[in-house]
BAZA-238476 format. One record per atom (N, C-alpha, C): x negated, y, z; atom name. Coordinates in Angstrom, 3 decimals, always signed. Layout:
// BAZA-238476
REC        x        y        z dodren
REC        X        Y        Z     CA
...
END
This chain:
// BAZA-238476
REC        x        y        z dodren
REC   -0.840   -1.191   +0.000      N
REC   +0.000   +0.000   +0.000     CA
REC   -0.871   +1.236   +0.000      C
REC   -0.843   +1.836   -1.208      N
REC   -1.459   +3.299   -0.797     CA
REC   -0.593   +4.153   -0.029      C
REC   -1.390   +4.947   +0.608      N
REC   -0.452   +6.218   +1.230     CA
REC   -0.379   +7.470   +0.663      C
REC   +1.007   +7.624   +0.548      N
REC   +1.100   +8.884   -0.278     CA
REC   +0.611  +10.058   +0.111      C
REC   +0.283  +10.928   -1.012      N
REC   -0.619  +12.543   -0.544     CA
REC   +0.207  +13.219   +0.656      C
REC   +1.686  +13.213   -0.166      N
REC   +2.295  +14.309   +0.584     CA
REC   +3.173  +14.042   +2.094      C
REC   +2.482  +12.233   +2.267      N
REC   +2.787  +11.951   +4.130     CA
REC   +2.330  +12.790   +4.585      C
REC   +2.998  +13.178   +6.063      N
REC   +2.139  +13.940   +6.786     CA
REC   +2.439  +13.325   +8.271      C
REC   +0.800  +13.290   +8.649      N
REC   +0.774  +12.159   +9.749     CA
REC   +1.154  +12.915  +10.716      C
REC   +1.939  +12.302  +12.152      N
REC   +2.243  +12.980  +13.443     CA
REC   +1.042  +13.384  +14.359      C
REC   +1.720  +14.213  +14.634      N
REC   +0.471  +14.850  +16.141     CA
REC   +1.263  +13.833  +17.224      C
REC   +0.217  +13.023  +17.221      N
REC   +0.556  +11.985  +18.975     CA
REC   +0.455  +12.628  +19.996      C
REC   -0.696  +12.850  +19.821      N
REC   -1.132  +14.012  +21.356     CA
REC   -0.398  +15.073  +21.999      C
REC   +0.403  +15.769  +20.676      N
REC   +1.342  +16.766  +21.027     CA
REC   +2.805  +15.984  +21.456      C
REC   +3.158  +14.497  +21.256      N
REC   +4.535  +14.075  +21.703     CA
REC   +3.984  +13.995  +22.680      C
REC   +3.458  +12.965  +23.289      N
REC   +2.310  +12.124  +24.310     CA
REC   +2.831  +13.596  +25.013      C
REC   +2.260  +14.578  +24.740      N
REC   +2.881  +15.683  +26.033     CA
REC   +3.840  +16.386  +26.074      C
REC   +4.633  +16.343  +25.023      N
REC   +6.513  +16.502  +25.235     CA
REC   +6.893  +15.635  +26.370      C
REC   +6.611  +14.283  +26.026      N
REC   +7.613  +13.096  +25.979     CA
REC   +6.983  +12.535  +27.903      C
REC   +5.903  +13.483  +28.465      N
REC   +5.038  +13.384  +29.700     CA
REC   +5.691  +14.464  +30.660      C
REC   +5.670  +15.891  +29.815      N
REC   +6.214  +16.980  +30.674     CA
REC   +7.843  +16.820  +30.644      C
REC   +8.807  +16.056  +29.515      N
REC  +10.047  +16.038  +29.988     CA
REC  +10.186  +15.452  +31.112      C
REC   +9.502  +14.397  +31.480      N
REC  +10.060  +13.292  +32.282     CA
REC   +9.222  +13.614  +33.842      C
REC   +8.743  +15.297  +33.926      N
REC   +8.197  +15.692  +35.307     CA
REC   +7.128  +15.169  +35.570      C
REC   +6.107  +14.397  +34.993      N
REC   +5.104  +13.492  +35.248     CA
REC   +3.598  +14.583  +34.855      C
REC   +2.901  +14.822  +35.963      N
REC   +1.609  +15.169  +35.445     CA
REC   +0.824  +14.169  +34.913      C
REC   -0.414  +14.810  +34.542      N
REC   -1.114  +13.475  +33.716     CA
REC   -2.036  +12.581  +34.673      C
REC   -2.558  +12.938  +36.506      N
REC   -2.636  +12.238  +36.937     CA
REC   -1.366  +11.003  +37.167      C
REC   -0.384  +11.281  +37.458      N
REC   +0.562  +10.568  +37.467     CA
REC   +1.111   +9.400  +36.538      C
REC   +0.944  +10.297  +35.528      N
REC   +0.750   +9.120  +33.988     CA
REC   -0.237   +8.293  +33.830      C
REC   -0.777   +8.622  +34.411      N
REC   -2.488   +7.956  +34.362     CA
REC   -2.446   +6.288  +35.427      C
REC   -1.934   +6.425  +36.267      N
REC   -1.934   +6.102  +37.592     CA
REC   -0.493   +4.941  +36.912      C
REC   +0.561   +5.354  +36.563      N
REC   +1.779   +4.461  +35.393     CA
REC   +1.175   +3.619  +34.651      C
REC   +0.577   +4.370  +33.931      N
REC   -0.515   +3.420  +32.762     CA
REC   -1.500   +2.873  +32.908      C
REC   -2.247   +3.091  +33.939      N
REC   -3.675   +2.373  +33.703     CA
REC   -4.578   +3.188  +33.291      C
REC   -4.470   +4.329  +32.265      N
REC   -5.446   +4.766  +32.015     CA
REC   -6.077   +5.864  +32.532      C
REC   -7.018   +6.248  +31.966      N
REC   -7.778   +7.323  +32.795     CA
REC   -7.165   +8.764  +32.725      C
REC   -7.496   +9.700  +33.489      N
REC   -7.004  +11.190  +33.502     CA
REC   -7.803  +11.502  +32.204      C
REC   -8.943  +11.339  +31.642      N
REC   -9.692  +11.766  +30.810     CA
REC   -9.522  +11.026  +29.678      C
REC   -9.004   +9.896  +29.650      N
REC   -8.582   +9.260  +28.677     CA
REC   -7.581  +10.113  +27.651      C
REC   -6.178  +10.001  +28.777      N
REC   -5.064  +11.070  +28.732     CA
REC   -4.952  +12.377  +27.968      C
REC   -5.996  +12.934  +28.822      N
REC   -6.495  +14.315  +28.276     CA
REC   -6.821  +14.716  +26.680      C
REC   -7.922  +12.991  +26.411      N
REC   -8.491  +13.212  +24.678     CA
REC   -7.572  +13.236  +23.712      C
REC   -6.540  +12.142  +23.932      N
REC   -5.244  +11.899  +23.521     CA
REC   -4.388  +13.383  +23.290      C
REC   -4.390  +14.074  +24.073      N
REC   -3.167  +15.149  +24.401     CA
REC   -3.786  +16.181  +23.140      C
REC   -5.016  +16.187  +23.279      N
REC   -5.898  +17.321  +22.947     CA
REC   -6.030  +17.079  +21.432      C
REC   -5.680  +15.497  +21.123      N
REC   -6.434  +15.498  +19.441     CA
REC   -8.154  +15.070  +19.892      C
REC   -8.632  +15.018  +20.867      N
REC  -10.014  +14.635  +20.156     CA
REC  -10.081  +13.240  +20.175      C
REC   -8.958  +12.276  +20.142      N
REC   -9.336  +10.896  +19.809     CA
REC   -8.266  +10.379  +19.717      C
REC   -7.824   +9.081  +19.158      N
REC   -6.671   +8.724  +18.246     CA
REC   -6.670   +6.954  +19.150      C
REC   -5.724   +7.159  +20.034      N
REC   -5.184   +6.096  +20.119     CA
REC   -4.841   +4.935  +19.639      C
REC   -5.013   +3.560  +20.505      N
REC   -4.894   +2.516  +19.931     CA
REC   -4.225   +1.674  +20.208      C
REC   -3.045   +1.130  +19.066      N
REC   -1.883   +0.373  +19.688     CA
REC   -1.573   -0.176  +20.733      C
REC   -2.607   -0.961  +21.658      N
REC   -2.437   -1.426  +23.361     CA
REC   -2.373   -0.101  +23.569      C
REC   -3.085   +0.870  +23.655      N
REC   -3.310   +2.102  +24.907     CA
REC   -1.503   +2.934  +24.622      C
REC   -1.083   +2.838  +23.452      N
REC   +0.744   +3.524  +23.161     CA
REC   +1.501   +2.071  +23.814      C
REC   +0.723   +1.286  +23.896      N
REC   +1.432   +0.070  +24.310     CA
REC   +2.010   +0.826  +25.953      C
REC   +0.801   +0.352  +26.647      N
REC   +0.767   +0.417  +27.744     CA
REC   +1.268   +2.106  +28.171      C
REC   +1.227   +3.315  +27.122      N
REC   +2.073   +4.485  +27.431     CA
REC   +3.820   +4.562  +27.270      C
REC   +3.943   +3.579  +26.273      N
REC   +5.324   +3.559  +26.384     CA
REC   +6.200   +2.893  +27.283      C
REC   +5.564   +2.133  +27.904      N
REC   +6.167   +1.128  +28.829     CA
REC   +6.109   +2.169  +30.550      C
REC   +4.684   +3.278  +30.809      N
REC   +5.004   +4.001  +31.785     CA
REC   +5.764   +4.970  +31.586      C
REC   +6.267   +5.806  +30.179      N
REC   +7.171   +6.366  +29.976     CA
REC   +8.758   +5.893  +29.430      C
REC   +9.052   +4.515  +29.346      N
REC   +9.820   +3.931  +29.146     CA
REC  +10.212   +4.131  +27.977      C
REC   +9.896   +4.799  +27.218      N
REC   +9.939   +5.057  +25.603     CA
REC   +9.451   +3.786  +24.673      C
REC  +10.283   +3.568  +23.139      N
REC   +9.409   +2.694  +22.510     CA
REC   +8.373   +3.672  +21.681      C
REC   +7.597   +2.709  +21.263      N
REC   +6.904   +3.452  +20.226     CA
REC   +6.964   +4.486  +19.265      C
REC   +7.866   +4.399  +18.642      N
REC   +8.078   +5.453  +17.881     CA
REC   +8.465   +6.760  +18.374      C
REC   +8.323   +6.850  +19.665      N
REC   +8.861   +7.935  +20.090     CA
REC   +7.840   +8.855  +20.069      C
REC   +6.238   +8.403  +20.047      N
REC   +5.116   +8.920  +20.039     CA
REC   +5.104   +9.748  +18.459      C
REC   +5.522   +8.978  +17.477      N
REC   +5.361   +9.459  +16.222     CA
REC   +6.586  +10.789  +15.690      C
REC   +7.281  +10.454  +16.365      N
REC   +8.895  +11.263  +15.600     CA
REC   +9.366  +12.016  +16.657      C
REC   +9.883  +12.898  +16.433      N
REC  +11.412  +13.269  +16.921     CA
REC  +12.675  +12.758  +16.804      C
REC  +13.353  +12.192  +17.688      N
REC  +13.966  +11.434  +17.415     CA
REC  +15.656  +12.285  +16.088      C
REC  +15.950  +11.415  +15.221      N
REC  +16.584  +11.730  +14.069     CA
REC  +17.627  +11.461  +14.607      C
REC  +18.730  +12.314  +13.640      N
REC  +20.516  +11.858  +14.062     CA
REC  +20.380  +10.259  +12.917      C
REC  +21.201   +9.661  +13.428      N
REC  +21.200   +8.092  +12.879     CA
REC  +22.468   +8.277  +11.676      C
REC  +22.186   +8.175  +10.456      N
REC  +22.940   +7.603   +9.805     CA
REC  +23.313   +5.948   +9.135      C
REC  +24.276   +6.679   +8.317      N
REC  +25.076   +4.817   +7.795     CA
REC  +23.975   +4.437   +6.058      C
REC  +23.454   +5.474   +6.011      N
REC  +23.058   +5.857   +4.561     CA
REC  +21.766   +6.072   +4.754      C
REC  +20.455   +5.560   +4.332      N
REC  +19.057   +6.332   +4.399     CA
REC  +18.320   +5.819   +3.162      C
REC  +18.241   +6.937   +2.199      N
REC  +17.468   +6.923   +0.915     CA
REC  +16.218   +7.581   +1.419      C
REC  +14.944   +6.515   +1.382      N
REC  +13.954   +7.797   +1.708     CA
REC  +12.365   +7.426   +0.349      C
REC  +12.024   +8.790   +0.441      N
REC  +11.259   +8.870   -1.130     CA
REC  +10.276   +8.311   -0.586      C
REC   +9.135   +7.866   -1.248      N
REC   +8.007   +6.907   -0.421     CA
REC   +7.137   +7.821   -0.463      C
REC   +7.235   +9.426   -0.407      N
REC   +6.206  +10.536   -0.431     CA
REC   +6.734  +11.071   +0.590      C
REC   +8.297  +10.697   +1.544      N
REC   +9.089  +11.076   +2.683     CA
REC   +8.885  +10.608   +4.047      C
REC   +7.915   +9.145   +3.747      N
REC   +8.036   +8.260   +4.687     CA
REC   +7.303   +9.246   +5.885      C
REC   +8.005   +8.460   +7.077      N
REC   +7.391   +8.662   +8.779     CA
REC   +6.143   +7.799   +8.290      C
REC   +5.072   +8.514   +8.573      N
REC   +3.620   +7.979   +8.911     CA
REC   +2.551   +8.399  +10.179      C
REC   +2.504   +7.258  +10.650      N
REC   +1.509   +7.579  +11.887     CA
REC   +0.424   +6.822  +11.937      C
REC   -0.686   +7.925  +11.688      N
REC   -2.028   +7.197  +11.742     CA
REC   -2.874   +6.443  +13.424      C
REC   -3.174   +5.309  +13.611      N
REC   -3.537   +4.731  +14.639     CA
REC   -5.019   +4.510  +14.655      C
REC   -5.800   +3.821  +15.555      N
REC   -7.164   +3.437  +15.491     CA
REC   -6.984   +1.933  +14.390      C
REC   -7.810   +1.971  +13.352      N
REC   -7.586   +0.998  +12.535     CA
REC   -6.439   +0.545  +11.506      C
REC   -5.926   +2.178  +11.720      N
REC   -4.303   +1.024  +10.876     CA
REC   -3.662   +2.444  +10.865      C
REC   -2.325   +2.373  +10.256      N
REC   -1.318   +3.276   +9.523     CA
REC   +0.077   +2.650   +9.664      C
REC   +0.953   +2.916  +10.306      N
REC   +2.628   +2.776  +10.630     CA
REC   +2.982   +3.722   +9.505      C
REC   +4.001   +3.449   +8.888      N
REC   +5.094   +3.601   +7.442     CA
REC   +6.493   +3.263   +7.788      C
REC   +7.416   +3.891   +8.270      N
REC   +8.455   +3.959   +8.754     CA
REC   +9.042   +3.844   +7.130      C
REC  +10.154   +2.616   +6.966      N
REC  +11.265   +2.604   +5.518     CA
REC  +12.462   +2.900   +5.489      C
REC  +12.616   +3.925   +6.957      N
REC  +13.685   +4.604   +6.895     CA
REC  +14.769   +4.103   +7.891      C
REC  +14.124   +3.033   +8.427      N
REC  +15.052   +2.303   +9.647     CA
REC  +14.919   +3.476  +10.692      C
REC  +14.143   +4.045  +10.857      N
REC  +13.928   +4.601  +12.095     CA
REC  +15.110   +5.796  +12.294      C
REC  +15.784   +6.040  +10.929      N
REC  +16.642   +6.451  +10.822     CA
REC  +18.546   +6.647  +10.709      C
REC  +18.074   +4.781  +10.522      N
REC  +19.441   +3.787   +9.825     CA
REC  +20.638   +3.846  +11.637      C
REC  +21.499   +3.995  +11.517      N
REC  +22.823   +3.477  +12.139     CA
REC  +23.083   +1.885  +12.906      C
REC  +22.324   +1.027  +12.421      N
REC  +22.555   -0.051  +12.035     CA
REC  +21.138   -0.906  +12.654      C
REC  +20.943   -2.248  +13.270      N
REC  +20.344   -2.935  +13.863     CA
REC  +19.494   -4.073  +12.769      C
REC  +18.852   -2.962  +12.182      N
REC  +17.592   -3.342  +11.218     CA
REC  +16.755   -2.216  +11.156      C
REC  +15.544   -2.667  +11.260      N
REC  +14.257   -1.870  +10.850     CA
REC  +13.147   -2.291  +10.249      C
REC  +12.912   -1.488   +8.980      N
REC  +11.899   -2.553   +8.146     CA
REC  +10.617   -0.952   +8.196      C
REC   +9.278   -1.528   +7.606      N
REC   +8.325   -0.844   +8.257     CA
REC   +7.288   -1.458   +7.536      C
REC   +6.231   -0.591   +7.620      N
REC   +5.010   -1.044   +6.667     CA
REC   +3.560   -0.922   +7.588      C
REC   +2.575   -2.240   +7.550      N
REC   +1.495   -1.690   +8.376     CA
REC   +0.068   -2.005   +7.321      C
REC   -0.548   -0.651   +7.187      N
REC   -2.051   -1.052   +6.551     CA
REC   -2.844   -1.251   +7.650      C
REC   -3.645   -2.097   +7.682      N
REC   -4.452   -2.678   +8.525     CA
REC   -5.830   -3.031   +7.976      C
REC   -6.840   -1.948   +8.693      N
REC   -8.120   -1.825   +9.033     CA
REC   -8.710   -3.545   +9.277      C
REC   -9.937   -3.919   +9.046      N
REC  -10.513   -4.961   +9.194     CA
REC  -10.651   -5.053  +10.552      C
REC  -10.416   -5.769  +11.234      N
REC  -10.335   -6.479  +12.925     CA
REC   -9.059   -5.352  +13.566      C
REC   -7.981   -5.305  +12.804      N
REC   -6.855   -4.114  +13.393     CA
REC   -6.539   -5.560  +14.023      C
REC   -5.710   -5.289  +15.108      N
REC   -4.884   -5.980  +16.289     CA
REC   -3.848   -5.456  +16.855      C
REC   -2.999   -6.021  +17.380      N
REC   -1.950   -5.909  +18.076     CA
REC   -2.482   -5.637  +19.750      C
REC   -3.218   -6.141  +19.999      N
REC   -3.914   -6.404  +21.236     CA
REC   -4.068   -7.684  +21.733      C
REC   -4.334   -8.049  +22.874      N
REC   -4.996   -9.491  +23.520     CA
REC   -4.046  -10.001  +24.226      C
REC   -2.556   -9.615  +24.672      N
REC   -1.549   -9.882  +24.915     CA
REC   -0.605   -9.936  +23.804      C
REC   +0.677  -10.908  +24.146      N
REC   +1.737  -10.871  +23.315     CA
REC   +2.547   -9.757  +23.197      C
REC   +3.505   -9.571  +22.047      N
REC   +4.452   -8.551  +21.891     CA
REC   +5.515   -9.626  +22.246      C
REC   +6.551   -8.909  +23.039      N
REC   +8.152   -9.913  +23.174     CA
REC   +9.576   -8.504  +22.902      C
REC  +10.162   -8.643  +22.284      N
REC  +11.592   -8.191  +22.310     CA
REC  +12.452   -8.594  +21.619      C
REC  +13.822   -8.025  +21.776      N
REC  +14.725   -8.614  +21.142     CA
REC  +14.879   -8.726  +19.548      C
REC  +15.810   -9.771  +19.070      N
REC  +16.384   -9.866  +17.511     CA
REC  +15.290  -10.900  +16.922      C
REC  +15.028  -10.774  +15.946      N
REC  +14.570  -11.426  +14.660     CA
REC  +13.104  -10.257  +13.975      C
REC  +12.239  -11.433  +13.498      N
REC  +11.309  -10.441  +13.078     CA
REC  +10.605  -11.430  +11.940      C
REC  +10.537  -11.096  +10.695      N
REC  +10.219  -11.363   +9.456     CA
REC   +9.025  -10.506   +8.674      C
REC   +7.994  -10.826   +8.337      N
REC   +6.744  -10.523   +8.354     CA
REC   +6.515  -11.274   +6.917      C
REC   +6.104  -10.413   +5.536      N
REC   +5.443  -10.700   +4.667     CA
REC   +4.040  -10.166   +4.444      C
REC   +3.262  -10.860   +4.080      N
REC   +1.757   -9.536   +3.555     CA
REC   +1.470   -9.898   +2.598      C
REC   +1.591   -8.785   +1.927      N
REC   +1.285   -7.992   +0.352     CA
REC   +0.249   -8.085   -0.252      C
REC   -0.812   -8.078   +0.452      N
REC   -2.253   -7.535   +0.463     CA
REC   -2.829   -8.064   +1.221      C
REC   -4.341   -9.087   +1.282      N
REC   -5.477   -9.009   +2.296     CA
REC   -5.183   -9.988   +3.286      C
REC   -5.160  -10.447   +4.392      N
REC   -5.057  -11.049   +5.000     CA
REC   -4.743  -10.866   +6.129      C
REC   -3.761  -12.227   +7.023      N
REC   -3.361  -11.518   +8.488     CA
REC   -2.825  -12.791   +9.455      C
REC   -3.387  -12.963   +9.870      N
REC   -3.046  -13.944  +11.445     CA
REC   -1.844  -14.056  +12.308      C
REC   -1.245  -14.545  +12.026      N
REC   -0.370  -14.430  +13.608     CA
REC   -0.054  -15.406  +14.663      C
REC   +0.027  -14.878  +15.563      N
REC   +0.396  -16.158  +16.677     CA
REC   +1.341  -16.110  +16.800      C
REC   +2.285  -17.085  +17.116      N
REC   +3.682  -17.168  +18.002     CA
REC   +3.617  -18.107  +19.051      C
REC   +3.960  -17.641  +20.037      N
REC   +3.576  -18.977  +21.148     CA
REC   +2.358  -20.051  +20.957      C
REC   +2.231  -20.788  +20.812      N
REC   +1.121  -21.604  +21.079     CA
REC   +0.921  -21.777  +19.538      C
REC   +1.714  -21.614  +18.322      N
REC   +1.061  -21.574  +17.315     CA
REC   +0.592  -20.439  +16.291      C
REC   -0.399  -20.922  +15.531      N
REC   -1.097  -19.633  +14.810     CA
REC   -0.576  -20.194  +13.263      C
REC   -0.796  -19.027  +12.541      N
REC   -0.251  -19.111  +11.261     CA
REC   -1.455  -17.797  +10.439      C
REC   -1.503  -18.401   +9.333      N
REC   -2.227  -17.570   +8.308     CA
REC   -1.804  -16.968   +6.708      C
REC   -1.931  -15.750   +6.937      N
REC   -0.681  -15.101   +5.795     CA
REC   -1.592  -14.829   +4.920      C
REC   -1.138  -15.016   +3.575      N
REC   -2.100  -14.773   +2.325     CA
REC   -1.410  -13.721   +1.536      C
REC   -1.546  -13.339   +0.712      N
REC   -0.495  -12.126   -0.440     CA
REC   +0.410  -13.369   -0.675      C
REC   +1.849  -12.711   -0.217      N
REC   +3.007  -13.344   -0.889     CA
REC   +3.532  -14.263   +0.321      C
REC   +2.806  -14.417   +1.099      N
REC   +3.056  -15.880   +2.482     CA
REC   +3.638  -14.846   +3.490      C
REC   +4.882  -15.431   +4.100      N
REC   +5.929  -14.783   +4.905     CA
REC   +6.051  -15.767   +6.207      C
REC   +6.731  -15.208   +7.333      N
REC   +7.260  -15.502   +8.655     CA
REC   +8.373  -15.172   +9.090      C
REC   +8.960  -15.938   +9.728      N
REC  +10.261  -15.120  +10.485     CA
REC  +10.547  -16.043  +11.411      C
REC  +10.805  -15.637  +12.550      N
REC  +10.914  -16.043  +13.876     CA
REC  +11.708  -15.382  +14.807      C
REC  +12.279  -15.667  +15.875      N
REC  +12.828  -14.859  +17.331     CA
REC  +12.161  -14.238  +17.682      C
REC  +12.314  -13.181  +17.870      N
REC  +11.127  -11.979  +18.671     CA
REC  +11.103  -12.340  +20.026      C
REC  +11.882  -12.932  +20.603      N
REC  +11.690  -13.307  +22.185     CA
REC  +10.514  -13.903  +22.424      C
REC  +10.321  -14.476  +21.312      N
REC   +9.193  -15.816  +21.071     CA
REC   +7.564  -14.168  +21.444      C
REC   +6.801  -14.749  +22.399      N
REC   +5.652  -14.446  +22.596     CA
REC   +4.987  -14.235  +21.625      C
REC   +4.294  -12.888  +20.677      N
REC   +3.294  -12.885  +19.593     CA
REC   +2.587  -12.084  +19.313      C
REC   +1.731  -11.702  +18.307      N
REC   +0.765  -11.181  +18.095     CA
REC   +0.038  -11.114  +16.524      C
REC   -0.761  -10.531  +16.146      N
REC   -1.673  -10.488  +15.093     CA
REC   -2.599   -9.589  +15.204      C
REC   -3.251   -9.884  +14.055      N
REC   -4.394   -8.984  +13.642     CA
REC   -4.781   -9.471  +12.341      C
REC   -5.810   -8.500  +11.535      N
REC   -6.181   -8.791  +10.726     CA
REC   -7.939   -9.439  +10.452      C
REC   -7.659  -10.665  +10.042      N
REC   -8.927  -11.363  +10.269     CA
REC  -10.773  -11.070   +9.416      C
REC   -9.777  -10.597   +8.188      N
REC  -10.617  -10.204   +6.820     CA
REC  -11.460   -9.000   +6.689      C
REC  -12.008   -9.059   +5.676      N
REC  -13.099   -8.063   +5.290     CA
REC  -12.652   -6.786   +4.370      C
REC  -11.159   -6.951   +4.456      N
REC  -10.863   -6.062   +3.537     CA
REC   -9.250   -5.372   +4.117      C
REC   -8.980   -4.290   +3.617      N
REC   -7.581   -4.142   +3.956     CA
REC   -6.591   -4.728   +4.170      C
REC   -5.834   -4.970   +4.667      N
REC   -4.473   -5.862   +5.291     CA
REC   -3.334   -4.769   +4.927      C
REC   -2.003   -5.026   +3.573      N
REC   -0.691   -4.621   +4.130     CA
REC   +0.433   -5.111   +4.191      C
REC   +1.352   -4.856   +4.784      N
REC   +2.078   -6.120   +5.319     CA
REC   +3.747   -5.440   +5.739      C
REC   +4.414   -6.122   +5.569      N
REC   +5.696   -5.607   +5.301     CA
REC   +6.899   -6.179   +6.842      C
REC   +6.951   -5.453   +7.623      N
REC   +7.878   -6.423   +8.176     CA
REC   +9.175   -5.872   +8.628      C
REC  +10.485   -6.613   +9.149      N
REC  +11.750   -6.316   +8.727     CA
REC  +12.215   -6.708  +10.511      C
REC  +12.441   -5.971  +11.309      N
REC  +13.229   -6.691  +12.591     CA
REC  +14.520   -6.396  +12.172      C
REC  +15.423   -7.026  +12.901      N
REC  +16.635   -7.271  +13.070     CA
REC  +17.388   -7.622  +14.453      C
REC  +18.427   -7.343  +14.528      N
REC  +19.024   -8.044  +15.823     CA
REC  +18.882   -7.626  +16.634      C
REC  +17.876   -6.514  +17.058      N
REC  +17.955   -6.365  +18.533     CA
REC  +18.692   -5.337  +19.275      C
REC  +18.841   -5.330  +20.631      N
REC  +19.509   -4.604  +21.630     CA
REC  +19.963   -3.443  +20.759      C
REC  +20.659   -2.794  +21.095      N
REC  +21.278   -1.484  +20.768     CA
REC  +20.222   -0.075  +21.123      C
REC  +19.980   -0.657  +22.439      N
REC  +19.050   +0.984  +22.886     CA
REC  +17.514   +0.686  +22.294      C
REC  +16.885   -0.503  +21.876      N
REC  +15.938   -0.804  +21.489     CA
REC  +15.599   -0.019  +19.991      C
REC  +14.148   -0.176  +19.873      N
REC  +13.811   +0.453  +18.210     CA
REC  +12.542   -0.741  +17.983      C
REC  +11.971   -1.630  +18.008      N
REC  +11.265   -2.668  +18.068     CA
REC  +10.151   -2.057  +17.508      C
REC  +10.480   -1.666  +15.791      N
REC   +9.177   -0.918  +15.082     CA
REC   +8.166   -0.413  +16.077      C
REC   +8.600   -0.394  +17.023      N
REC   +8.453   +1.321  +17.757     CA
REC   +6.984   +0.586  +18.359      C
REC   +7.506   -1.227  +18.800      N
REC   +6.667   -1.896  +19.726     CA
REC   +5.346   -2.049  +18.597      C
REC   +5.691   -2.170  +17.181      N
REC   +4.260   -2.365  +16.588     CA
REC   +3.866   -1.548  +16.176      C
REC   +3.390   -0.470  +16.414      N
REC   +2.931   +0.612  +15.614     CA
REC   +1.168   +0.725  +16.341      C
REC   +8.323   -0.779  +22.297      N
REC   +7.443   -0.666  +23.071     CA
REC   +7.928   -1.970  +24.076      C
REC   +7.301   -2.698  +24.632      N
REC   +7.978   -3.480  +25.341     CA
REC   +6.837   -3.850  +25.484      C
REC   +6.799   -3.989  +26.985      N
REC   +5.900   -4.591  +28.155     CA
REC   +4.578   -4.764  +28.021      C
REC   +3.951   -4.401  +26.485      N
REC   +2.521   -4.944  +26.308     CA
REC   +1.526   -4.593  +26.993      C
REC   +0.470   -4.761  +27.515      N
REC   -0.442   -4.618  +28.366     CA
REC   -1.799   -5.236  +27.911      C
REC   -2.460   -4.393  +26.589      N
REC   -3.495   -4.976  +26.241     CA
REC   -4.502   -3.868  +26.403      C
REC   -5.822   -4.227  +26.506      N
REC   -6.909   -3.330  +26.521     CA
REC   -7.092   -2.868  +24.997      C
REC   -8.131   -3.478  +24.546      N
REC   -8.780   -3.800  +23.402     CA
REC   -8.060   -4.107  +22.129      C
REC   -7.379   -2.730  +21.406      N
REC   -6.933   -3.323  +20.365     CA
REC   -6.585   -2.182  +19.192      C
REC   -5.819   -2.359  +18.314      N
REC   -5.282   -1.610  +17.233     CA
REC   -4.318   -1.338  +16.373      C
REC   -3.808   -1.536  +15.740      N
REC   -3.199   -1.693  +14.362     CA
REC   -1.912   -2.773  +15.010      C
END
C-alpha cells in the first residue's frame, strides 16, 4: 500500500494531552496508570518521539480510551461512508502506519483498516483480546500471527479469520515491507477494536506496528 501525498498524519502528542487533561489526570498521574515514565510522557506530548503500539497500548487502557482515540477526533457516525483513499485517517507509529477505511466512521459494527508494517513491526509481547470477529489478509510481504497456542504464516493473498476473544498477536517477520488488510466485526457497541491495533488490556513493553 502506498500512502497517499495528501494523508495527513495525526499529532498523537497533542490528543495524548486533550484526551489526559479532559479526564483531570496530570502526567505524573498518567504515568503512575501506565507504567510509564514522567519523561517518557512528556516526549510523547511534545512530538520529540513517536510512540509505539504497546506504549498507546498500555495508554489507552489508563485512559480507558481505545486506540483510535489517540489518532482522531472522534466523528458523528454515519449509515453511509465513501472515503477517497487521499481522505483516509492515517496515523504514523514506530515501525508502521494505521489507514483507517472509513469504519472509524461507519454506524454499524464493522471496521476494516489497513497496516504497513516496518521490518520487525509488532503488536507487542503480549496478546491482543476483544470482542467480535477479526479477518486478516496480507497484500504484500510477509506476516506472522499467533492465536492462542497456534502460529500461522501469511504470504500475499493468504488470509485468517478467527474470534477476537481468542488471545493474539503479530508482527512482521521479513526483510521487507508488510501490508495487510484487516476487517473486525461483531464487537460490543461501545468498542472500536481498530483502535486496539494501531485498546484493550494490552500490556506490552517492546513493540510496534
Amino acid at each position: 500500500m502506498q500512502v497517499e501525498k495528501n494523508e495527513q498524519p495525526m499529532d498523537v502528542g497533542t490528543r495524548l494531552r486533550e484526551l489526559r487533561q479532559e479526564r483531570g489526570l496530570s502526567m505524573r498521574s498518567l504515568a503512575r496508570l501506565s507504567g510509564l515514565s514522567t519523561n517518557a510522557l512528556s516526549m510523547i506530548e511534545r512530538g520529540k518521539t513517536s510512540p509505539s503500539v504497546s506504549t498507546l497500548y498500555k495508554l489507552s487502557e489508563a485512559l480507558e480510551v481505545p486506540i483510535t482515540a489517540f489518532f482522531r477526533t472522534e466523528p458523528p457516525r454515519q449509515a453511509i461512508v465513501f472515503r477517497k483513499a487521499n481522505e483516509r485517517s492515517r496515523v504514523e507509529f514506530q515501525r508502521g502506519t494505521w489507514a483507517g477505511l472509513g469504519g472509524e466512521s461507519f454506524i454499524g459494527r464493522v471496521e476494516p483498516f489497513m497496516l504497513t508494517l516496518e521490518p520487525g513491526a509488532t503488536s507487542g509481547p503480549h496478546g491482543l483480546v476483544h470482542s467480535g470477529h477479526e479477518f486478516v489478509i496480507c497484500l504484500e510481504g510477509q506476516l506472522e500471527y499467533e492465536v492462542e497456542d497456534q502460529r500461522y504464516s501469511l504470504q500475499p493473498g493468504d488470509s485468517l479469520i478467527f474470534a477476537s476473544k481468542l488471545r493474539h498477536r503479530w508482527r512482521n517477520p521479513g526483510k521487507s515491507v508488510t501490508d495487510v488488510l484487516f476487517v473486525l466485526s461483531g464487537f460490543e457497541s461501545d468498542e472500536r477494536p481498530s483502535e486496539f491495533h494501531l485498546s484493550s488490556g494490552q500490556k506490552g513493553e517492546q513493540g510496534s506496528g
